[in-house]
Each structure stands twice: as structure tokens, then as C-alpha cells.
C-alpha positions, 0 to 999 in steps of 0.5 A: 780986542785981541791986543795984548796990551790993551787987554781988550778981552780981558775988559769984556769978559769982566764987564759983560761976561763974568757978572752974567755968569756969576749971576745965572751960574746955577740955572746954567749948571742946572741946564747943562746937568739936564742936557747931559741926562737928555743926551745919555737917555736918547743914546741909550734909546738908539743903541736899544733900537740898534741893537733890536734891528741887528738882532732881527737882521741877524736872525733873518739871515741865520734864516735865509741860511738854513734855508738854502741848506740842502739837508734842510731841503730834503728835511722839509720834503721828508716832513711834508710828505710824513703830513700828507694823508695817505691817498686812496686808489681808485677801482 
């Protein structure tokens, strides 16, 4: 087949190949248009779902972070003492 003088290929693509092509060529353009828009739409959806854990990681570290501020300790012991009910002495 690859021989070129024989032109064994050439010979294939023109007995089987071309006529099948020539005669679904719209419904393979059509497949192919659909598989391009399937394939952008699940990208698409991936990147969102990508994008959405990134943003919750991101946000849980900036939490962990803040968290282990000491200033943001000692605001955390200033605010629950403020909330706490001034304690009654006992007689």
C-alpha cells in the first residue's frame, strides 16, 4: 500500500474513503461542530468548579492565618471578656 509506485493508497482513499466522506460529509461536520461546543461547555464548567475550590481554599487559609495573628488573639479575649456578664460577689 505505501509503495509508491503502486499507489496503493491513493487507490484506497479513492475506492472507500472519499465516496464515504463525500456522502456523510454534513453530518460529520455537524458531529464535529458538536463535539467542539461539548468540549468547550465542560471546560468551562471545570474551570468554574476550579475556580470556586481555589477561592474556598484561599479563603480558609486567609482564615487560618488570621487566626493565629496574636493580635488577633488578644482581640478575641478583649471581645469575649466585653460579652461576658459582669459576675456578682457573693456575702
Amino acid at each position: 500500500l505505501w509503495y509508491p509506485k503502486t499507489k496503493g493508497t491513493t487507490y484506497v482513499y479513492r475506492t472507500f474513503f472519499k465516496p464515504y466522506i463525500s456522502q456523510h460529509e454534513n453530518e460529520i461536520d455537524w458531529n464535529l461542530l458538536e463535539l467542539r461546543a461539548r468540549a468547550t461547555n465542560t471546560v468551562v464548567l471545570y474551570f468554574h468548579k476550579a475556580a470556586s475550590a481555589g477561592q474556598s481554599t484561599f479563603f480558609d487559609i486567609l482564615k487560618y492565618v488570621v487566626a493565629q495573628s496574636p493580635s488577633q488573639k488578644s482581640r478575641q479575649c478583649l471581645h469575649q471578656e466585653s460579652q461576658q456578664p459582669p459576675q456578682q460577689q457573693q456575702p
